[in-house]
C-alpha positions as a Markdown table, in Angstrom:
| # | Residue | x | y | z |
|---|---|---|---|---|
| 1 | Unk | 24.2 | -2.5 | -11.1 |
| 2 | Unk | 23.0 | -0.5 | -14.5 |
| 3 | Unk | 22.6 | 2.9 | -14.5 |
| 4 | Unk | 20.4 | 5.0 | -16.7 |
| 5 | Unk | 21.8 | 8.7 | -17.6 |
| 6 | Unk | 19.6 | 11.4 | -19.5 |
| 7 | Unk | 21.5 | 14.2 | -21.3 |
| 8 | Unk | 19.4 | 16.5 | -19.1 |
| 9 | Unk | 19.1 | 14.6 | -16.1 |
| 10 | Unk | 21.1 | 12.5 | -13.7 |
| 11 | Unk | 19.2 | 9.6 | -12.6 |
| 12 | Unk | 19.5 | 7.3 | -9.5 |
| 13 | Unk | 19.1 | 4.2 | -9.4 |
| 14 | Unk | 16.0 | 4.3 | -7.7 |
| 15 | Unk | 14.5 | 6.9 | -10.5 |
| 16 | Unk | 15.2 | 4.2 | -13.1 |
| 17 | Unk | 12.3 | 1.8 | -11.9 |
| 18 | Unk | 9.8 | 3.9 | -11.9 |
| 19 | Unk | 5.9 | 2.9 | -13.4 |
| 20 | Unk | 4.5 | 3.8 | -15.5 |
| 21 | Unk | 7.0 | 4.5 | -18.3 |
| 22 | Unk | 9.3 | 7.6 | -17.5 |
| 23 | Unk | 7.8 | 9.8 | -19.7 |
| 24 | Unk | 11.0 | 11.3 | -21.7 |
| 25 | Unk | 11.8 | 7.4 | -22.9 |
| 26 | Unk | 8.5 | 7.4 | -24.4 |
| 27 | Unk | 10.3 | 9.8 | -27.2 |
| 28 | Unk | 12.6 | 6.9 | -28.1 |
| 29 | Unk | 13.3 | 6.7 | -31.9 |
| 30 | Unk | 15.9 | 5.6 | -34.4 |
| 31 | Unk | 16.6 | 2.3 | -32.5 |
| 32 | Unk | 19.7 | 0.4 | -34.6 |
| 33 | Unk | 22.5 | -2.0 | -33.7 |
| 34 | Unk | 26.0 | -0.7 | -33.8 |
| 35 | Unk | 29.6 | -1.8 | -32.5 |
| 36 | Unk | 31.4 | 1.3 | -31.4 |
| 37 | Unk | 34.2 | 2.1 | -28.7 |
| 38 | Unk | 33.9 | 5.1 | -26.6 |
| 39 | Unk | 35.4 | 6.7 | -23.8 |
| 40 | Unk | 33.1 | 7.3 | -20.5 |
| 41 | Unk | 33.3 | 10.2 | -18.7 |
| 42 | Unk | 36.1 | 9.3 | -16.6 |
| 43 | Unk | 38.2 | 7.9 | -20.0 |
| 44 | Unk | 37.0 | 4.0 | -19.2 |
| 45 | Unk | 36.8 | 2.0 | -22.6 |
| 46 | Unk | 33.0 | 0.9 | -23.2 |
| 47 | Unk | 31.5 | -0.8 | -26.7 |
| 48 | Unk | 28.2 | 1.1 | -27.5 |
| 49 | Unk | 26.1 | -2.1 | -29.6 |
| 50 | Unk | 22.7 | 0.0 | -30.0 |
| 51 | Unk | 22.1 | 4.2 | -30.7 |
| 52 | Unk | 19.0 | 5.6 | -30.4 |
| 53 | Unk | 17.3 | 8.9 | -29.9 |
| 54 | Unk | 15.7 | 10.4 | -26.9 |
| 55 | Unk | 13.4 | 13.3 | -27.8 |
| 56 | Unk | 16.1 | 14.1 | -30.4 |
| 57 | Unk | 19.1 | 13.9 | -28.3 |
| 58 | Unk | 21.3 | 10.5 | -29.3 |
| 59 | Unk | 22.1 | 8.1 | -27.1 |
| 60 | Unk | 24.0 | 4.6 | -26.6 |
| 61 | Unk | 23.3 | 1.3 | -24.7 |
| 62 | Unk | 27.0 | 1.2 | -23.6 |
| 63 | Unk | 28.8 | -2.6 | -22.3 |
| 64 | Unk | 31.7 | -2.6 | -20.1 |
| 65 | Unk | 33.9 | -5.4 | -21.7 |
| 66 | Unk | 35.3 | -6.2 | -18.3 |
| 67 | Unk | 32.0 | -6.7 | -16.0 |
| 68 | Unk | 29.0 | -7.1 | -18.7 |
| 69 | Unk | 27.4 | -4.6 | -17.0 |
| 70 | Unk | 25.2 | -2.1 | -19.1 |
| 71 | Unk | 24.1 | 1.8 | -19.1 |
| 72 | Unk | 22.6 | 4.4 | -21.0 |
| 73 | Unk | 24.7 | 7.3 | -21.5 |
| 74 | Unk | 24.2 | 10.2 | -24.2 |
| 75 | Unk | 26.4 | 10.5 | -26.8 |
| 76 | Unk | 27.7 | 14.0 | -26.3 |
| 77 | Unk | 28.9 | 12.7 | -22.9 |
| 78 | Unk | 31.4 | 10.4 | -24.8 |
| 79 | Unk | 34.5 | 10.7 | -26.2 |
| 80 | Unk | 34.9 | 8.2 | -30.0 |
| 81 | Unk | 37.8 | 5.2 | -29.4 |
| 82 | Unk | 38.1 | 4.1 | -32.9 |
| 83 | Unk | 41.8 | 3.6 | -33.1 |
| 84 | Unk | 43.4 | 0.5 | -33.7 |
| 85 | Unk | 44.8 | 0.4 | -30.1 |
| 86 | Unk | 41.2 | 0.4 | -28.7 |
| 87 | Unk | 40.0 | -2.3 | -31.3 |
| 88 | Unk | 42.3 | -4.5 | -29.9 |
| 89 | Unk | 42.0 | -3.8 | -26.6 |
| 90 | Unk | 38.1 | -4.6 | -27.2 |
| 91 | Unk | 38.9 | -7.8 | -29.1 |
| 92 | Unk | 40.8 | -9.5 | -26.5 |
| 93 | Unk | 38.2 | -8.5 | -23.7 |
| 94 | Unk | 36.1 | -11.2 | -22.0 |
| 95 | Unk | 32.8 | -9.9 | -23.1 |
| 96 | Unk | 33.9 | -9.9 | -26.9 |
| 97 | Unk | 36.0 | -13.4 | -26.6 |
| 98 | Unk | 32.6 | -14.5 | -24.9 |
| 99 | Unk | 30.3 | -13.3 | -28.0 |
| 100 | Unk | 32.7 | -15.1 | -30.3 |
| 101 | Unk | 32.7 | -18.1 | -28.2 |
| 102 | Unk | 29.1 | -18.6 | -27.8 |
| 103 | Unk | 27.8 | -18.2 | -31.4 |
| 104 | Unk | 30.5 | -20.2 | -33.0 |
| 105 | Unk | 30.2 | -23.8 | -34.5 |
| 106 | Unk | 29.5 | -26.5 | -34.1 |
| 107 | Unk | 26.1 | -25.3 | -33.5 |
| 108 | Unk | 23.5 | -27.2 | -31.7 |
| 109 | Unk | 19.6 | -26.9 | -32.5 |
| 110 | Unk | 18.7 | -27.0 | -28.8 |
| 111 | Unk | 20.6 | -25.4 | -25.9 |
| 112 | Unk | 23.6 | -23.8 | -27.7 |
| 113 | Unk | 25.7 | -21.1 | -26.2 |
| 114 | Unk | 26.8 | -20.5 | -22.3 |
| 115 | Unk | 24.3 | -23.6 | -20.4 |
| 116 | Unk | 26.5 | -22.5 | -17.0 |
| 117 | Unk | 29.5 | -20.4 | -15.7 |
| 118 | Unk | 32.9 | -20.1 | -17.8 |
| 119 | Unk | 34.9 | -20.4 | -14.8 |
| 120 | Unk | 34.6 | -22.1 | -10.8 |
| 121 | Unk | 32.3 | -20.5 | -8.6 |
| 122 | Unk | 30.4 | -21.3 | -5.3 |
| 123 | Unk | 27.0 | -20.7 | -6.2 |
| 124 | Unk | 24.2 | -20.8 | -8.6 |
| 125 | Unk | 22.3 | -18.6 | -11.2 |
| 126 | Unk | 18.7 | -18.7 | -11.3 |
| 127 | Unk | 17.4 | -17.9 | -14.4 |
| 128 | Unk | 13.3 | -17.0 | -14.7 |
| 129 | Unk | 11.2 | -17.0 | -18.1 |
| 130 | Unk | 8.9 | -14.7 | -19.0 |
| 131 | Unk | 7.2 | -15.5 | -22.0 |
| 132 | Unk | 3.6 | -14.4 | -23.4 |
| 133 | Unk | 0.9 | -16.0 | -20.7 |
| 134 | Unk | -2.8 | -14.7 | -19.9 |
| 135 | Unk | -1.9 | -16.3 | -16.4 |
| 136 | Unk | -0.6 | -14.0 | -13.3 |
| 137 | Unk | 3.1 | -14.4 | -12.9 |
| 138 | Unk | 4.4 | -16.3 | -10.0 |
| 139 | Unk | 4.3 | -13.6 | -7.7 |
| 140 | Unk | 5.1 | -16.7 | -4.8 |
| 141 | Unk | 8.3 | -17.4 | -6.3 |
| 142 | Unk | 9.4 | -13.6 | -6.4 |
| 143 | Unk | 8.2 | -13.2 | -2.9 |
| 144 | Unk | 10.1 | -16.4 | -1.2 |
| 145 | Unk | 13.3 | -14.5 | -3.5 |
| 146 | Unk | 13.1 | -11.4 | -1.7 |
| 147 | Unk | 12.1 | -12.9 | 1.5 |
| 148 | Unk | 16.1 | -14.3 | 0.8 |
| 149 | Unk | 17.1 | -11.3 | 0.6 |
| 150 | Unk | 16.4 | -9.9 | 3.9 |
| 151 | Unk | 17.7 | -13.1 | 5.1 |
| 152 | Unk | 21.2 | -11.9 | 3.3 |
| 153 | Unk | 20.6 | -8.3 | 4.2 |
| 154 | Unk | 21.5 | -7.5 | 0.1 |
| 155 | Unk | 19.4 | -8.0 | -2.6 |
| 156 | Unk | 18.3 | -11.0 | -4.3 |
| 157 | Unk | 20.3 | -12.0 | -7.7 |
| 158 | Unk | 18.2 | -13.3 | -10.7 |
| 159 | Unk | 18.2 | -13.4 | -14.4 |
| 160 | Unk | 14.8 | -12.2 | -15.9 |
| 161 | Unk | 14.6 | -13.5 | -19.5 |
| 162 | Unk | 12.3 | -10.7 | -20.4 |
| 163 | Unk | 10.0 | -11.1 | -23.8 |
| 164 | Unk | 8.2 | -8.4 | -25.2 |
| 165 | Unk | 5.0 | -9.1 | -25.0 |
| 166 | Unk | 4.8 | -10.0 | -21.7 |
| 167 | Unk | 6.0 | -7.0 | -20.8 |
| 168 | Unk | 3.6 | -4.5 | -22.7 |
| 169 | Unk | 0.4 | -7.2 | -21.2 |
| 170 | Unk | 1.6 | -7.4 | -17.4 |
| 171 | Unk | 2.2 | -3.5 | -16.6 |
| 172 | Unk | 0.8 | -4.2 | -13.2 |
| 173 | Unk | 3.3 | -7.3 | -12.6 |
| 174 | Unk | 6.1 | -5.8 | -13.9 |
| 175 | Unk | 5.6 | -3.0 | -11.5 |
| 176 | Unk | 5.2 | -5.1 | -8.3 |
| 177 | Unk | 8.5 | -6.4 | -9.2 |
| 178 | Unk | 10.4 | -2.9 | -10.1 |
| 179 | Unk | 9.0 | -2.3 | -6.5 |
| 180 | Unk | 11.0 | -4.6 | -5.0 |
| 181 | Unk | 14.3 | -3.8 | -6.8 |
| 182 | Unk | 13.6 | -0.6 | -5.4 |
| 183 | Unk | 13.3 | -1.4 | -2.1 |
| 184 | Unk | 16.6 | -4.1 | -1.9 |
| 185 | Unk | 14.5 | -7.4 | -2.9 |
| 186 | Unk | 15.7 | -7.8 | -5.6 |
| 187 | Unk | 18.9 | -7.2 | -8.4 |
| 188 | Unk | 17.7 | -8.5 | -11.3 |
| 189 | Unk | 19.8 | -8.9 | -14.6 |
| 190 | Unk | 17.2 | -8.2 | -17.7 |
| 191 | Unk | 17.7 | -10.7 | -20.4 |
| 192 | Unk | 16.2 | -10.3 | -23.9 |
| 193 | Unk | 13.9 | -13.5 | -24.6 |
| 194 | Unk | 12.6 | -12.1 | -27.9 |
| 195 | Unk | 9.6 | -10.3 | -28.4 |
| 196 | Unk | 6.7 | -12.6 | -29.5 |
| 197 | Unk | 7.7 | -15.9 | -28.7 |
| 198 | Unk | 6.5 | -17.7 | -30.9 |
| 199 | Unk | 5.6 | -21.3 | -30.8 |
| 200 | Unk | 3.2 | -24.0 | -32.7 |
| 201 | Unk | 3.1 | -26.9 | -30.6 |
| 202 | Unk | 3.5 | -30.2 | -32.2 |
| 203 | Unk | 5.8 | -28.0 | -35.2 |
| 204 | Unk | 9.4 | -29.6 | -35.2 |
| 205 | Unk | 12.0 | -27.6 | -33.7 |
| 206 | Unk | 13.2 | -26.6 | -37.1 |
| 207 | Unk | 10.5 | -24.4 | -38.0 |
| 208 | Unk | 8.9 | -23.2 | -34.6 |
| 209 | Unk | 10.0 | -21.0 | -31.9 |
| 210 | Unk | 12.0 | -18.3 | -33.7 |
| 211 | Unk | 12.8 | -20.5 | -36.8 |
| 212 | Unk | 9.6 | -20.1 | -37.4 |
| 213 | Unk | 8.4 | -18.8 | -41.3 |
| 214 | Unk | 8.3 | -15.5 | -41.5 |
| 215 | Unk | 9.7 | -14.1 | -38.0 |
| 216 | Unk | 11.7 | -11.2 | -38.6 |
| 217 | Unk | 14.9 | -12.1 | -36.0 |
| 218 | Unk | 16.4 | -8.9 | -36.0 |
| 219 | Unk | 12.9 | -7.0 | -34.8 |
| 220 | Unk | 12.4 | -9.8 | -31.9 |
| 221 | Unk | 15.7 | -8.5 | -30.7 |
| 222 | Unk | 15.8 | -5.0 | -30.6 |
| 223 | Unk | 11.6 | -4.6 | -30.5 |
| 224 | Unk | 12.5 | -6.1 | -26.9 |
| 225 | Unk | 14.9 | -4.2 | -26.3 |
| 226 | Unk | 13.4 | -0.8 | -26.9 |
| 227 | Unk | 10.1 | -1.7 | -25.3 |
| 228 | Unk | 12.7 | -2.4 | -21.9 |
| 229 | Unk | 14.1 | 0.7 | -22.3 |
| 230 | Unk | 10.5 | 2.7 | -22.7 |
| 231 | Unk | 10.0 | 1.1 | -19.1 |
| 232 | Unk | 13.0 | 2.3 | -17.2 |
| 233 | Unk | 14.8 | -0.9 | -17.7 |
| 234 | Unk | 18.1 | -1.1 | -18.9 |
| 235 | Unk | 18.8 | -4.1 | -21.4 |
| 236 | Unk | 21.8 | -6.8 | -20.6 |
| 237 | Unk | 24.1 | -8.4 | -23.3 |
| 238 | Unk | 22.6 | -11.5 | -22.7 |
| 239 | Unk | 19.6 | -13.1 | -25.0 |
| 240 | Unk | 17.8 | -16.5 | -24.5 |
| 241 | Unk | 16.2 | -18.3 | -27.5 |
| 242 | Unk | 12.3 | -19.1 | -26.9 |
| 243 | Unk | 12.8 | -22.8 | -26.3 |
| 244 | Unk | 16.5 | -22.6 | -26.5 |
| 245 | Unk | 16.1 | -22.9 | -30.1 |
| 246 | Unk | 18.6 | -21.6 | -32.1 |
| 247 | Unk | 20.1 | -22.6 | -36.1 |
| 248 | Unk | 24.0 | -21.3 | -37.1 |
| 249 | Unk | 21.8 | -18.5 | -38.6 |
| 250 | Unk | 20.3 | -17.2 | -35.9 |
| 251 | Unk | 23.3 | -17.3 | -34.2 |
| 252 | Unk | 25.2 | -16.0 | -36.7 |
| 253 | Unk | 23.0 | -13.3 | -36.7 |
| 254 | Unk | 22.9 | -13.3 | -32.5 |
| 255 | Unk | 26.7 | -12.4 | -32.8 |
| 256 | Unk | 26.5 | -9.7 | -35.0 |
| 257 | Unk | 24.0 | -8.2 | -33.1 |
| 258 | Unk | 27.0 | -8.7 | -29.8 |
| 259 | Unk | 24.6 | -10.4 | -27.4 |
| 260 | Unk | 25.6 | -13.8 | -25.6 |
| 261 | Unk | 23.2 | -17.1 | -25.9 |
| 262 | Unk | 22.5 | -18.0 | -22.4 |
| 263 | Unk | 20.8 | -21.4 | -22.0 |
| 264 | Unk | 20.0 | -24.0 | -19.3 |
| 265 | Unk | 21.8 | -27.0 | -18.1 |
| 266 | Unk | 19.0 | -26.8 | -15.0 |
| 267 | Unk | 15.6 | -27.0 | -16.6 |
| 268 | Unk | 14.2 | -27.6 | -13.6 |
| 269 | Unk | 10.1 | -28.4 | -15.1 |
| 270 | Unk | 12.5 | -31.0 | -17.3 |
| 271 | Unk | 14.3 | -32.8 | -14.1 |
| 272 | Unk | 17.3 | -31.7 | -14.9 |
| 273 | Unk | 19.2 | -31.0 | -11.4 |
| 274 | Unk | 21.7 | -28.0 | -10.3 |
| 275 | Unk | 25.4 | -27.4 | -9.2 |
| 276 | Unk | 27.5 | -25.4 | -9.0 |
| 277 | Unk | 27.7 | -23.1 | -12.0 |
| 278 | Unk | 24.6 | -24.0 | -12.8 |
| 279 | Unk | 21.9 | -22.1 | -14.9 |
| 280 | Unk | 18.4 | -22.5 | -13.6 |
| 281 | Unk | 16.1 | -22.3 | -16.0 |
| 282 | Unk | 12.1 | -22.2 | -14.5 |
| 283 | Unk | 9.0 | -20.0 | -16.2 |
| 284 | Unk | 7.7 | -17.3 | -14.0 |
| 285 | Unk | 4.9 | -16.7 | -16.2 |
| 286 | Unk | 2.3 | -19.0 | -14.9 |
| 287 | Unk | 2.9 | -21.6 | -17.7 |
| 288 | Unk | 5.4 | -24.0 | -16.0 |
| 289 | Unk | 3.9 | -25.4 | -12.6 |
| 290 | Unk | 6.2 | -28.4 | -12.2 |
| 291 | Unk | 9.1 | -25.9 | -12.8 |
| 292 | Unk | 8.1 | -23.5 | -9.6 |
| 293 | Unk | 7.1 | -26.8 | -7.6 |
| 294 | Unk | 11.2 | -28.1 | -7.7 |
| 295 | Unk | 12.6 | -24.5 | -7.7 |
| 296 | Unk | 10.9 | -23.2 | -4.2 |
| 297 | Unk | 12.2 | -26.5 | -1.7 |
| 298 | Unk | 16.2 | -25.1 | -3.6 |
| 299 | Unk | 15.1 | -21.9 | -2.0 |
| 300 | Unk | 14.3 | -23.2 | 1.4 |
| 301 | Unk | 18.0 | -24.5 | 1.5 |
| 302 | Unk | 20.6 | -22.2 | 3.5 |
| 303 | Unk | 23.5 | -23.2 | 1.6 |
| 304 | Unk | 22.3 | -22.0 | -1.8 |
| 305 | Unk | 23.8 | -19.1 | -2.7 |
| 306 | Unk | 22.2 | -17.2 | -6.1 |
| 307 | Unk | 25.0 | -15.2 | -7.6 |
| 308 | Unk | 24.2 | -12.2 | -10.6 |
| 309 | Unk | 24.8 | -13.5 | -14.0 |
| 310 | Unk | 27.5 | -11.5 | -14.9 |
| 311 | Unk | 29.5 | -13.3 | -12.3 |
| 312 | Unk | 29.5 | -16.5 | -14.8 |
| 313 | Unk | 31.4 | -14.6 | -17.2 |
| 314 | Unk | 33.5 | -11.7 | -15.6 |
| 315 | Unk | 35.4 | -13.2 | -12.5 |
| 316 | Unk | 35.2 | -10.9 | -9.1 |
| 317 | Unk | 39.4 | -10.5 | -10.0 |
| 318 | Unk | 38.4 | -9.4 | -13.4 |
| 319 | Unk | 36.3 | -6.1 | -12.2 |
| 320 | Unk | 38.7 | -5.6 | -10.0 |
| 321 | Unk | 41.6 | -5.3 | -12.0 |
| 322 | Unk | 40.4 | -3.4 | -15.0 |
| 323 | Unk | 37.5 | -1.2 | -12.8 |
């Protein structure tokens, strides 16, 4: 679960879904990749990838190597690990082997990166677009998922692959569905799906969707990013291509940024069917009905089990040993 710490105040995780915006991350400036080690507070090693201000103060979007889990922590609350020791102990860490891994050759146009989990599980990840629509978001699909939850008695697990501009046109949406993380619905993992999004239809693959002319990759990332933080939501490691279009430059690029491609081999609206380990991949934007029409019979089925997306990557026995 992320948590969201202000140099001034200590925030629960309720206080980090609030609507609107908390007001103090209206302030945020300076927003920049980096790839740092620090110390937390109780001397646990954490790579900060961004540093930004908050009404002056500096602060880090901090990733446990060992989990993937993320958090906000001010700077003056760190201690700096740049030692060799510490750099190696990163390096050989699963979320680093796992950033390697994933935007590495051979590259592939369509679907590169992690399609479904790096090691056996018993369950599924569902995985839910949100790219730029004038429709209302599936608010039936987010309802039958926290309907599941209260089945489970714990909150439902999903992947929102979060774009920019959906979230600056849908305040309303967005906060129906921070409501339910805050009352147990839901535990949602908030994946960066670009800003704009764009796409030309009928354009080949090799100049549309983010290979578009002109689109400044870099500013689709962390535009998204900063915008999530402005809302109370703290970003994940994890980034899916519009279209799951991707060149070795992008990726390239994607790497040196330290986020993970996620992709699909579940595209539900495509046919493509689930198993275990699987990454399902529908649109809860509105824009993808045959998508929603296969994904809500899965959800009527007792055996599913959704799992957080983390859990593809880090292993139960992995948090456990190193947390």
């Amino acid at each position: 679960m992320v948590l969201l710490c202000f140099s001034f105040l200590f925030c629960t995780f309720d206080l980090l879904f609030m609507h609107p915006a908390l007001a103090a991350w209206q302030e945020i400036s300076g927003y920049r990749n980096i790839h740092q080690p620090f110390y937390n507070g109780t001397g646990k090693l954490r790579l900060a990838i961004r540093r930004f201000d908050v009404a002056g103060t500096p602060h880090v979007l901090l990733v446990n190597p060992w989990t993937f889990e993320t958090a906000v922590m001010p700077v003056a609350s760190l201690t700096t690990a740049e030692t060799p020791a510490a750099q190696a102990t990163l390096s050989a860490s699963p979320f680093e082997q796992a950033v390697t891994r994933y935007s590495s050759p051979p590259y592939r146009l369509q679907n590169h990166g992690a399609v479904r989990t790096a090691h056996p599980v018993d369950g599924m990840f569902l995985t839910v677009d949100m790219c730029p629509s004038k429709k209302p978001f599936e608010r039936e699909l987010f309802t039958k998922l926290v309907e599941l939850s209260r089945r489970a008695r714990k909150p439902t697990p999903l992947a929102l692959a979060m774009t920019g501009s959906w979230l600056k046109n849908h305040r309303d949406d967005l906060a129906w569905i921070v409501r339910q993380i805050k009352e147990g619905g839901l535990e949602v993992t908030w994946v960066n799906h670009s800003y704009t999004h764009p796409y030309e239809p009928g354009t080949p693959l090799e100049r549309n969707f983010l290979l578009s002319p002109g689109i400044d990759f870099e500013r689709e990332v962390l535009a998204t990013e900063q915008i999530m933080l402005e809302n109370g939501l703290v970003p994940s490691p994890f980034f899916r291509f519009p279209g799951l279009v991707a060149d070795g430059r992008l990726l390239e690029k994607l790497g040196r940024l330290t986020l993970i491609p996620v992709g699909s081999d579940a595209w539900l609206a495509k046919g493509e069917q689930p198993t275990n380990g699987s990454f399902i991949l529908v649109h809860g934007n509105g824009n993808e009905p045959p998508g929603i029409a296969r994904v809500m019979p899965l959800l009527q089925d007792k055996r599913l089990r959704l799992l957080p997306l983390r859990e593809a990557f880090a292993s139960p026995r992995q948090e456990t040993d190193k947390e």
